[in-house]
VEXKE-492759 format. One record per residue (C-alpha): chain; x, y, z; residue number from 0. Coordinates in Angstrom, 2 decimals. Each point is the difference from the previous one (the first is absolute). Example, Ala and Ser with C-alpha at 12.3 -4.5 7.8 and 13.67 -1.06 7.14 Angstrom:
# residues 2
R   mol        c1        c2        c3   seq
R     A     12.30     -4.50      7.80     0
R     A      1.37      3.44     -0.66     1
# end
This chain:
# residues 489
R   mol        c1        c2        c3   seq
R     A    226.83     80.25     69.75     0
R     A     -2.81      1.71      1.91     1
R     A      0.20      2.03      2.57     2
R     A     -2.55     -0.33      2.93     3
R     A     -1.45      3.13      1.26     4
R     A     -0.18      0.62      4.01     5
R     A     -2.20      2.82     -0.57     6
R     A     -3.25     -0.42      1.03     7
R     A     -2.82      0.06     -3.01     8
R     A     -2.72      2.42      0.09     9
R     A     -3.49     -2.15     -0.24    10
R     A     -1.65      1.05     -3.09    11
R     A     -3.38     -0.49     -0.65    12
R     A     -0.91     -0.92     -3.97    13
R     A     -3.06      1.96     -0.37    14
R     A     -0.11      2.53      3.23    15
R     A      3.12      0.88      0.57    16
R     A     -0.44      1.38      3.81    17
R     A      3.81      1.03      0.36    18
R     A      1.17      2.85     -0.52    19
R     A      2.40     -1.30     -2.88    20
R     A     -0.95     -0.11     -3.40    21
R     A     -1.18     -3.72     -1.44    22
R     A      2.89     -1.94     -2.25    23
R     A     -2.78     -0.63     -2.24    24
R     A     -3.19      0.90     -1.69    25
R     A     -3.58     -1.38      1.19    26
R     A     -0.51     -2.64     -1.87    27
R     A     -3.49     -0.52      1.24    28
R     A     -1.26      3.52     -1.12    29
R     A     -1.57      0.62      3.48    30
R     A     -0.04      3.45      1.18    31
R     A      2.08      0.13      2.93    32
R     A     -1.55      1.04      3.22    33
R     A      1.93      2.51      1.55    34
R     A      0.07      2.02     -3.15    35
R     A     -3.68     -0.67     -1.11    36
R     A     -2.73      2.72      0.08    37
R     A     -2.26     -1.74      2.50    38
R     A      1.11     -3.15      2.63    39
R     A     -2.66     -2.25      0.59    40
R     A      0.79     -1.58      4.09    41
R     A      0.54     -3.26      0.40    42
R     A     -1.35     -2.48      2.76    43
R     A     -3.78     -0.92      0.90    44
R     A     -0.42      3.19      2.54    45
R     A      1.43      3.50     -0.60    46
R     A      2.31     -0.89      3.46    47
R     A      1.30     -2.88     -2.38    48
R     A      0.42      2.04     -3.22    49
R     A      2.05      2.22      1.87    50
R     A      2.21     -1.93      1.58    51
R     A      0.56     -1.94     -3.01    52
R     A      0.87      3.16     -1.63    53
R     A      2.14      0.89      2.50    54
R     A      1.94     -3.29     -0.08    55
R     A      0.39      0.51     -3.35    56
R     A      1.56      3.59     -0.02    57
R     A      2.94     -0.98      1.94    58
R     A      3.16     -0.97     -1.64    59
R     A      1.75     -2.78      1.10    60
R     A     -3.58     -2.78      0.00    61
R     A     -0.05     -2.52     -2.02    62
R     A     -3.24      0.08     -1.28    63
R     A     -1.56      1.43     -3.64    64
R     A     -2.79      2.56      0.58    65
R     A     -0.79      0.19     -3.42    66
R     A     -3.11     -0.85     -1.67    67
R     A     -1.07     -0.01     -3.76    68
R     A     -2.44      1.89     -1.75    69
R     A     -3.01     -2.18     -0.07    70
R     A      0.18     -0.81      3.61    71
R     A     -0.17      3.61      0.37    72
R     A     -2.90      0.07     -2.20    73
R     A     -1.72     -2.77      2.28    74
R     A      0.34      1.80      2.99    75
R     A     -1.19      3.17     -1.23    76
R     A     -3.39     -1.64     -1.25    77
R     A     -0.43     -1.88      3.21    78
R     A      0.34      3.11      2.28    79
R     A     -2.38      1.33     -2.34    80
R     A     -2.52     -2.20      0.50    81
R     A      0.78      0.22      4.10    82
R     A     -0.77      3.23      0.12    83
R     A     -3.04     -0.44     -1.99    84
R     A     -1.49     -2.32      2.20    85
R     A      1.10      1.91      3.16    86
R     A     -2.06      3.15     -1.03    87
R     A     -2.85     -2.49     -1.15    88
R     A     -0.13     -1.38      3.43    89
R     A      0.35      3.26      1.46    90
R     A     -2.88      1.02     -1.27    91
R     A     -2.15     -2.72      1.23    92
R     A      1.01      0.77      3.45    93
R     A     -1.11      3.72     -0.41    94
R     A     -3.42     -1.25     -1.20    95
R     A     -0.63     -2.78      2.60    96
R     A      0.97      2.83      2.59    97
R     A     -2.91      2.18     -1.27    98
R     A     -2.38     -2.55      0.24    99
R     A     -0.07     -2.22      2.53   100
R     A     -3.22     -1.41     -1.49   101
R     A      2.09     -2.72     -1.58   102
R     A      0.91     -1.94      3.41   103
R     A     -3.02      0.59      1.96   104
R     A     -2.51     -0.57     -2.25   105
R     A     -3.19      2.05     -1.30   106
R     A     -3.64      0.16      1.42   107
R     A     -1.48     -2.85     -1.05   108
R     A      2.43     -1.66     -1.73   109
R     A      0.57     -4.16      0.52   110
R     A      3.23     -0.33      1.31   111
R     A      1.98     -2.37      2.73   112
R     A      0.51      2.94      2.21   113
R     A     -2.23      0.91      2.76   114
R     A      0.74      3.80      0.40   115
R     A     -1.60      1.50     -2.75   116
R     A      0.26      3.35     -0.37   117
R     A     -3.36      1.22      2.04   118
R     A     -3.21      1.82     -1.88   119
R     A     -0.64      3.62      0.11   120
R     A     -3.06     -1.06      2.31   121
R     A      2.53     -1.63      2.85   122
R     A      0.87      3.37      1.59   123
R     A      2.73     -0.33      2.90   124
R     A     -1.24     -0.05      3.42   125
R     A     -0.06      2.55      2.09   126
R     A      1.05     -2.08      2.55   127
R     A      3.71     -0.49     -0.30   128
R     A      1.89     -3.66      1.08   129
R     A     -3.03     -1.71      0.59   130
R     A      0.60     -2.75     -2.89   131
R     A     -3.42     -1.95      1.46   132
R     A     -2.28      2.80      0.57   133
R     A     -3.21     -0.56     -1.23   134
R     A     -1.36      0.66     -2.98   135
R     A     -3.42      1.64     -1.08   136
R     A     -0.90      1.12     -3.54   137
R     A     -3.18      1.78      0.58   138
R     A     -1.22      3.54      1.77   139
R     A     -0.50      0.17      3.49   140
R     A     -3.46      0.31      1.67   141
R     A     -1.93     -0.03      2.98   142
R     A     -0.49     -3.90     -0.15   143
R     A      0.12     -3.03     -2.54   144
R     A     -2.79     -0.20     -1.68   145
R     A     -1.56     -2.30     -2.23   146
R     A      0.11      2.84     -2.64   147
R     A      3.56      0.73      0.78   148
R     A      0.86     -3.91     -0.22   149
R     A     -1.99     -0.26     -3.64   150
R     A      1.68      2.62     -1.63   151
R     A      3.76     -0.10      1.73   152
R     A      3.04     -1.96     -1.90   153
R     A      1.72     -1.09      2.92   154
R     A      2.62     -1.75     -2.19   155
R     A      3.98      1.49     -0.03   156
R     A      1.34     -0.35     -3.41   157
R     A      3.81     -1.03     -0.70   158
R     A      0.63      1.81      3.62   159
R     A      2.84     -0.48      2.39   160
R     A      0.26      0.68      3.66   161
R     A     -0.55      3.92      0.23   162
R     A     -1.22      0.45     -3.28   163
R     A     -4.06      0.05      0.09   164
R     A     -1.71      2.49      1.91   165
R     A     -0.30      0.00      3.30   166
R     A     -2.82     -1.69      2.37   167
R     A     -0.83      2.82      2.14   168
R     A     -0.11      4.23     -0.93   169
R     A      1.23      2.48      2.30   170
R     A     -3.50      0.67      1.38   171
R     A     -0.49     -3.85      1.10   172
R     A     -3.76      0.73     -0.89   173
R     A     -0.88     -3.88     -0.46   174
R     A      1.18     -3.19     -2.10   175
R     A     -0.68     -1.48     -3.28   176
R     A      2.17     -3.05      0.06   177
R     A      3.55     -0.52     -1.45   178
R     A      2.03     -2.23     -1.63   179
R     A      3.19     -1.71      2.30   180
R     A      3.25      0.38     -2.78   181
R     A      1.21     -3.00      0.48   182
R     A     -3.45     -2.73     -0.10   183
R     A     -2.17      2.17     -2.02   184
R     A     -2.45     -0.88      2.67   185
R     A     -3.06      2.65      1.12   186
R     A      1.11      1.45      3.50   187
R     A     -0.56      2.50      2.44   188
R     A     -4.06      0.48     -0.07   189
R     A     -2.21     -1.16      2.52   190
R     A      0.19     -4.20     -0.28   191
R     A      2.74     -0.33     -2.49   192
R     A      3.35     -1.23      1.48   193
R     A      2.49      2.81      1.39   194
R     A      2.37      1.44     -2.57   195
R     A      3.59     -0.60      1.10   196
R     A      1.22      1.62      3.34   197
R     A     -3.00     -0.79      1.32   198
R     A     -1.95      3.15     -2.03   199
R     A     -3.93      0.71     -0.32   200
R     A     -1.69      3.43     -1.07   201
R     A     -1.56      1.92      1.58   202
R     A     -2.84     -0.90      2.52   203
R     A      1.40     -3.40      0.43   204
R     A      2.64     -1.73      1.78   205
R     A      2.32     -3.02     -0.80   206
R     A     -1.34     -3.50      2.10   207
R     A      1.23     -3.20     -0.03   208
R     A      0.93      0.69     -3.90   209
R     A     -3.30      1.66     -0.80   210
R     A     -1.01      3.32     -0.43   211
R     A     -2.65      0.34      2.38   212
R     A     -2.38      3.44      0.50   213
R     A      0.69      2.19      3.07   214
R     A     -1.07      3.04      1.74   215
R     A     -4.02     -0.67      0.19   216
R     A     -1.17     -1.29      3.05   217
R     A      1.27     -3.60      1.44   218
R     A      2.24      0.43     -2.69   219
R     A      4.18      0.34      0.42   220
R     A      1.27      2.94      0.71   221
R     A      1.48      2.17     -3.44   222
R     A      3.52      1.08      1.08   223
R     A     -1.54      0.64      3.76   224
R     A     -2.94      2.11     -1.30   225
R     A     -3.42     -0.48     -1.00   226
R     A     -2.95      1.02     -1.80   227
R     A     -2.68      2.34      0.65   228
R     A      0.92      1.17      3.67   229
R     A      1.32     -3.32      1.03   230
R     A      2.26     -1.31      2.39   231
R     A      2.53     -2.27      0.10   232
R     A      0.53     -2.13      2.53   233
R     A      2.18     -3.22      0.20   234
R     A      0.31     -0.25     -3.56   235
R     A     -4.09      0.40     -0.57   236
R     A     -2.49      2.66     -0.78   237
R     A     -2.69      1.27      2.17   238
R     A     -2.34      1.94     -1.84   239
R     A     -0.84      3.60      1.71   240
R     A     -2.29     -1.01      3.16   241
R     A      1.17     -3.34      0.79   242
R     A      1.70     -1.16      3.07   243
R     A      3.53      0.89      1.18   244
R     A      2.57     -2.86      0.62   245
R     A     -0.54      1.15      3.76   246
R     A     -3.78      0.30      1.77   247
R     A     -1.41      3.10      0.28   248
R     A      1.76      0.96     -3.33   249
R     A     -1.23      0.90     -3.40   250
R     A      1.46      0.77     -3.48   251
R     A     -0.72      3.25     -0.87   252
R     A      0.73      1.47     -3.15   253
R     A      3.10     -1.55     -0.07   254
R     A      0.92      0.35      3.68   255
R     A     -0.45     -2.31      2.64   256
R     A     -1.21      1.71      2.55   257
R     A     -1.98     -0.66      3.58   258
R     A     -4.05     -0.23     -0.35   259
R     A     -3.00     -0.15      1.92   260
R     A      0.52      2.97      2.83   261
R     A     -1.61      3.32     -0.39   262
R     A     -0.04      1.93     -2.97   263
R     A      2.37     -3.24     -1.22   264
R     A     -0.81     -1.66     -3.44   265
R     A     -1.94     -2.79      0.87   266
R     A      1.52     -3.46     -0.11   267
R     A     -1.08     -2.29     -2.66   268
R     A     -3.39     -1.33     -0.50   269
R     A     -1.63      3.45      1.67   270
R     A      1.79     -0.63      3.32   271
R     A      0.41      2.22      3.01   272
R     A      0.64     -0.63      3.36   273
R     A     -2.54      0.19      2.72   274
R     A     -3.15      1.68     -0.68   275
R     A      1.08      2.13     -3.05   276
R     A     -1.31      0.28     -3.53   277
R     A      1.87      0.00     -3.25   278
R     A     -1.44      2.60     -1.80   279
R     A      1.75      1.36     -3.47   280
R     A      3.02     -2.53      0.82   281
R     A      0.57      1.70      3.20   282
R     A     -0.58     -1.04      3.66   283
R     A     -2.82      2.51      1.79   284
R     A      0.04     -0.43      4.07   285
R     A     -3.31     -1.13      1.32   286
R     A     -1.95      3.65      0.39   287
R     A      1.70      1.96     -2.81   288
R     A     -1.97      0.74     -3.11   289
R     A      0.47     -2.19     -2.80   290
R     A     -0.44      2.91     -2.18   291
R     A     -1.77      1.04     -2.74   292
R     A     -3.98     -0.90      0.31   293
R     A      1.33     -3.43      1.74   294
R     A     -0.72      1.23      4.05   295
R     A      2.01     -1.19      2.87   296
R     A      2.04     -2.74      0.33   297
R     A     -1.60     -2.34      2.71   298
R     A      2.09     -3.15      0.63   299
R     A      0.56     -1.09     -3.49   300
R     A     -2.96      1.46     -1.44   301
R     A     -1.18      3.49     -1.17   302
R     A     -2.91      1.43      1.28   303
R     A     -2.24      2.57      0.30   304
R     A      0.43      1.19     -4.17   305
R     A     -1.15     -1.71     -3.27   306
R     A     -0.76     -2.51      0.32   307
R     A     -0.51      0.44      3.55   308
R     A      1.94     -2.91      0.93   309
R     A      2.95     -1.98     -2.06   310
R     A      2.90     -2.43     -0.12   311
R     A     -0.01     -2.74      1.82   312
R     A     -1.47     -3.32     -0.23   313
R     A     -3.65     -0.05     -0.96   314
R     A     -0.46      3.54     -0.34   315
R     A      0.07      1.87     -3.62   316
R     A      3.15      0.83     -1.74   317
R     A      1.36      3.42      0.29   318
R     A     -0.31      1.92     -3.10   319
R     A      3.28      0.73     -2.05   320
R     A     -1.18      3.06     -1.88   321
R     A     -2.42      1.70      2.33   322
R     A      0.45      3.28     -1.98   323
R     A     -0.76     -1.62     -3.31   324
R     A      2.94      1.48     -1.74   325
R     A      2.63     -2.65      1.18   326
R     A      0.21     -3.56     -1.50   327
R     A      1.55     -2.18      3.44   328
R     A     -2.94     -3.33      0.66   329
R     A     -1.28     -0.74      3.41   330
R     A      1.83     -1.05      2.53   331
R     A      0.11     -0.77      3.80   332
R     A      1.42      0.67      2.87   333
R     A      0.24     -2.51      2.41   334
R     A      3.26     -2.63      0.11   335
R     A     -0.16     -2.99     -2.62   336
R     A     -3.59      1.15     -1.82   337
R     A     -0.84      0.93     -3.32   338
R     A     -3.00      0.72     -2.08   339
R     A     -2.00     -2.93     -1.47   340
R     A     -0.89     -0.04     -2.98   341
R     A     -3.55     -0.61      0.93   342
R     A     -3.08      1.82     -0.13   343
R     A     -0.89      1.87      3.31   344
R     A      3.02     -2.49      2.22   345
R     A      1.91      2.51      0.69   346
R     A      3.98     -0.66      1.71   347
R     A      1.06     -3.42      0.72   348
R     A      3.18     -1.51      0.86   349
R     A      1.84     -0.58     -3.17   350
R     A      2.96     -2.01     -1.36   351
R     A     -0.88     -3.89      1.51   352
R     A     -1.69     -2.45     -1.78   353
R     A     -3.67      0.80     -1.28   354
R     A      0.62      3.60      1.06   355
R     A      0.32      2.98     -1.91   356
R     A      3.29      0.91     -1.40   357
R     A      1.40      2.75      2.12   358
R     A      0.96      2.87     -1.90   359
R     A      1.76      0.36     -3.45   360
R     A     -0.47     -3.87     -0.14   361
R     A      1.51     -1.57      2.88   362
R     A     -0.71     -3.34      1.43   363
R     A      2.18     -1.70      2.71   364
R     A      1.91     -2.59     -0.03   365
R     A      0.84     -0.98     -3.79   366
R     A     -3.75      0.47     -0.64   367
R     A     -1.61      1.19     -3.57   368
R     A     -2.33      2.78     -0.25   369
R     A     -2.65     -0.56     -2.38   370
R     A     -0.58      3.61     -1.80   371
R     A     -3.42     -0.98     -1.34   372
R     A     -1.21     -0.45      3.77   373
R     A      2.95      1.48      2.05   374
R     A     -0.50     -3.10      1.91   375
R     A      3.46     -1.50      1.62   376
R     A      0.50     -3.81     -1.71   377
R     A      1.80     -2.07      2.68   378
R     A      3.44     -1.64     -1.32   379
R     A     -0.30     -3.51     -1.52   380
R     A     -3.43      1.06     -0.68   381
R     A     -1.39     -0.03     -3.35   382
R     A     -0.82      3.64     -1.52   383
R     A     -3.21      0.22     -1.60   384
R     A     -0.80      0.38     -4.23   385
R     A      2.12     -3.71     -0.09   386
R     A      3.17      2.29      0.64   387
R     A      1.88     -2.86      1.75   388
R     A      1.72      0.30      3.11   389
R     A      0.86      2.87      2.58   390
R     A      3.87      0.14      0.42   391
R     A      1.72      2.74      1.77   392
R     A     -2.65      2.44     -1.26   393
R     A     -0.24     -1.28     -3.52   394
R     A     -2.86     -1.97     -1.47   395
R     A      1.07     -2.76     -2.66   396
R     A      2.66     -1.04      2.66   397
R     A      1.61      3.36     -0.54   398
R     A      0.28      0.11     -3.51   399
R     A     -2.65      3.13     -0.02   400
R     A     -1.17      2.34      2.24   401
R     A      3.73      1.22      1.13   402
R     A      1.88      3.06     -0.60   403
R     A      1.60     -0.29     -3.80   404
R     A     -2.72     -2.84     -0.49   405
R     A     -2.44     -0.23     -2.29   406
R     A     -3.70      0.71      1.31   407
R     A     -2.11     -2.89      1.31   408
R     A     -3.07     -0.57     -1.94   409
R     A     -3.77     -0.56      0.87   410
R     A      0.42      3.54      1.79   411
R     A      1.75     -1.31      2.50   412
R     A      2.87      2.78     -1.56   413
R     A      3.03      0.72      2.49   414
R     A      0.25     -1.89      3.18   415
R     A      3.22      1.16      1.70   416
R     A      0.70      3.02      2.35   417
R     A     -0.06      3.28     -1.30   418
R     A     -0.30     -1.08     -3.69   419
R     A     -2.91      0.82     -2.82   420
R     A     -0.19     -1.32     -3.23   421
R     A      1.31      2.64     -3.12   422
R     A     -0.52     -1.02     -3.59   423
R     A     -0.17     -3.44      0.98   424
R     A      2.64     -0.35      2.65   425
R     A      0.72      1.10      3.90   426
R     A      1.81      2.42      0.84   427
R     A      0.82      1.68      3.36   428
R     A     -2.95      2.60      1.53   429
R     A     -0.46      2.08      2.56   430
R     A      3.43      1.59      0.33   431
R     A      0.98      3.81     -1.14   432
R     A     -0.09      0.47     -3.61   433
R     A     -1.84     -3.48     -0.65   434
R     A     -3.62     -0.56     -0.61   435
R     A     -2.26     -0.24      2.70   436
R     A     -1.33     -3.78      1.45   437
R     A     -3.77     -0.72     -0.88   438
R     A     -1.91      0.52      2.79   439
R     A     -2.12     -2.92      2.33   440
R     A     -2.91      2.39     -0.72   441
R     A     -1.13      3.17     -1.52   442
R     A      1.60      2.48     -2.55   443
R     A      3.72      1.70      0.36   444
R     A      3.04     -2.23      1.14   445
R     A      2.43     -0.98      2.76   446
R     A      3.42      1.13      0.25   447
R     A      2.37     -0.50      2.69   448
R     A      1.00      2.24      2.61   449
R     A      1.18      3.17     -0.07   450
R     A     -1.90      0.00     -3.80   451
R     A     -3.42      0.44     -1.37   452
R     A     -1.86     -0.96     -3.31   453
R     A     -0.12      2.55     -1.78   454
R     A     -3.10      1.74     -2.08   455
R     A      0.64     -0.38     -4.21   456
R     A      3.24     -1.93      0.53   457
R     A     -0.99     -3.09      1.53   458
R     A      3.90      0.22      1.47   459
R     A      0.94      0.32      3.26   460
R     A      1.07      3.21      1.39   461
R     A      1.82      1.39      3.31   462
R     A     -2.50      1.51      2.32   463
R     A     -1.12      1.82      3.32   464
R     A      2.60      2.93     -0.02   465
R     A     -0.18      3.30     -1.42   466
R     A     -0.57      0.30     -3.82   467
R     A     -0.41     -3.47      0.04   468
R     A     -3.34     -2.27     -0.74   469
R     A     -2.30     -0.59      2.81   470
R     A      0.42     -3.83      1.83   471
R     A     -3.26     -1.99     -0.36   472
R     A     -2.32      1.15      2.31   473
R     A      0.56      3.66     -1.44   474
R     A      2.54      0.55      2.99   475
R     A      3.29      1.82      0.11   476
R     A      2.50     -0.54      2.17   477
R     A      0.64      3.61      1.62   478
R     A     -2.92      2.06     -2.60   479
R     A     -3.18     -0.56     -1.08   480
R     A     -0.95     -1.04     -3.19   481
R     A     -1.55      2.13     -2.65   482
R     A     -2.72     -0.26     -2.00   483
R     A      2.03     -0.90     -2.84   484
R     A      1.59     -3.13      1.97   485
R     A      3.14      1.53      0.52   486
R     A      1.74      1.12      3.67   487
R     A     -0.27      3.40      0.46   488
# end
């Protein structure tokens, strides 16, 4: 008869015996047992799951078998072998991708689906920082575009992004060659191609209605509030340097407006003075005062009583601009709204209407052209002569020459605007300080604007009158006389 046992059994494991008894039998498996092996491989899918099964498995009193044989072992040894493997494979890939970044963005040149290619050497950064849109320009600044400049520039931007080509406009803002917007590709920013974005032109021009449109010259928009050559700027527009003020019995004046036509005042435009004075040298001489130099007296409008012994006004001779012969200022006169014409033995007329001679440094009234080969005023609507089409707003060909930034006119008709004259076959702005001097109605030299002077060898107009400076035409100073080598003593 048996008898049953009330003692509780210790749980035995066959193979790994976790207890701290001593097995009733031998493995019959062969396995090594775990907790006396050399090495324990963990268990689970995760090292947080290998332990824990390990852990489970240490303590007594589970009813599970934490034992494994040899070629499991075996398994698991090869596959963490071959995890590590790839782990330090991969590793390595990242390390390599991390050095060159070539790999995502892409190489110059290279056909790809990505837009951002890494940028050429040539696409510098721009020194312009956070303006993604600024305009772009791939060629060296100069004084104007050019059809030289134009031939031989690349305007294109290769594989650039926004502030990646070089920028529009140097730190001298000298002048504009064109640029490139980022974004369109399009031309921008010279004088008739669209605006680059913002609203940006170069230099010398300003953004209108979308168009980059030139400014600073005479009748032209004012640059920034300033203008060219002496200039004024008033209401948004140039004067050139001896035109009216905004208010009567005003004048621009070397880039001042400032009152005219008084005493020892610059005169107003078109030779004006008030009363019975004469402009003389750009200044206003009261009736009995000398008009200097070899010129006489000034005797209601006129000078008198020198060489030529009387001067100035309507049907008399011209004054002489270089009485000296060492200056280079033409004829001129000195009574209100006259000027020189052009011919033979005539003498002053009133100038700037229809039919008339242009008034000085090429002005006719009213929208009118004036035709350089006769310095005759052409009436607007009127047809300009050499089958140069129509005068518009001081352009022959209904504008489309004739104008500041346009091309000449042909059949000598030339440049028909104010204060322009034709260089290497296009107008540009006369007459003002540092620019070249307006042809003459008659005679050698040239006409500037008040307070300037043409100057001898130069051709360019010149400050004159004070001290040091060049003597006005007439070979007058302003305070001195002037020397025998045309200069203000």
């Amino acid at each position: 008869m048996k008898t049953t046992s009330t003692t509780s059994p210790v749980l035995r494991c066959q193979i790994d015996h976790r207890s701290s008894d001593t097995p009733t039998q031998a493995d019959r498996t062969g396995a090594t047992l775990l907790g006396k092996a050399d090495w324990q491989e963990r268990r689970g899918t995760s090292h947080r799951q290998g332990d824990a099964a390990g852990l489970a498995g240490s303590l007594s009193g589970r009813k599970g078998c934490n034992c494994r044989s040899r070629s499991d072992n075996a398994k698991d040894r090869r596959s963490s072998a071959r995890s590590w493997l790839f782990a330090a494979v991969f590793t390595s890939f990242l390390v390599s991708c991390m050095d060159d970044y070539s790999i995502f963005e892409g190489t110059p040149d290279e056909s790809d689906a990505f837009t951002s290619d890494a940028p050429r050497t040539s696409d510098a950064p721009s020194d312009i920082d956070g303006a993604s849109d600024a305009p772009r320009n791939d060629v060296n600044l100069g004084d104007s575009l050019d059809s030289n400049d134009g031939a031989a520039a690349d305007l294109s931007v290769v594989d650039a992004i926004p502030d990646q080509s070089t920028d529009v406009v140097d730190g001298g803002r000298d002048a504009w060659q064109g640029g490139r917007d980022a974004e369109a590709g399009a031309a921008c920013g010279a004088t008739s191609q669209p605006c680059c974005n913002g609203g940006i032109c170069g230099a010398g021009n300003v953004c209108n209605a979308g168009t980059c449109r030139a400014c600073g010259g005479p009748g032209q928009a004012c640059c920034s509030n300033t203008c060219a050559g002496g200039g004024c700027c008033s209401s948004g527009i140039c004067l050139a340097s001896g035109d009216d003020g905004p208010n009567a019995g005003t004048v621009c004046s070397d880039g001042s407006i400032v009152s005219c036509g008084g005493t020892a005042q610059p005169c107003c435009a078109r030779n004006t003075c008030s009363t019975s004075r004469c402009c003389v040298g750009g200044r206003c001489i009261a009736s009995g005062n000398s008009c200097g130099s070899t010129l006489g007296t000034c005797n209601t409008n006129r000078c008198t009583g020198g060489t030529p012994p009387s001067c100035g006004t309507s049907g008399l001779a011209c004054c002489p601009g270089n009485p000296n012969g060492a200056g280079n200022a033409s004829d001129f006169c000195t009574q209100t709204g006259t000027a020189c014409d052009p011919g033979s033995g005539v003498g002053c007329r009133n100038c700037g209407g229809t039919g008339q001679p242009c008034c000085d440094g090429q002005v006719c009234l009213s929208g009118g052209c004036c035709d350089a080969s006769s310095h005759q005023c052409i009436q607007i609507g009127a047809n300009c002569p050499g089958a140069q089409g129509v005068c518009l707003l001081g352009g022959c060909q209904s504008g489309a020459c004739g104008r500041l930034g346009a091309p000449c006119c042909g059949g000598g008709v030339s440049c028909t605007a104010p204060s322009s004259t034709c260089s290497n076959g296009t107008c540009v702005a006369c007459g003002g300080s540092g620019q070249p001097c307006c042809p003459p109605n008659r005679g050698s030299g040239g006409y500037c604007g008040e307070p300037f002077v043409c100057q001898t060898g130069t051709n360019r107009c010149v400050a004159c009158g004070a001290t040091s400076n060049a003597c006005c035409a007439g070979s007058v100073c302003t305070m001195t006389a002037c020397g025998a080598t045309n200069v203000c003593q």
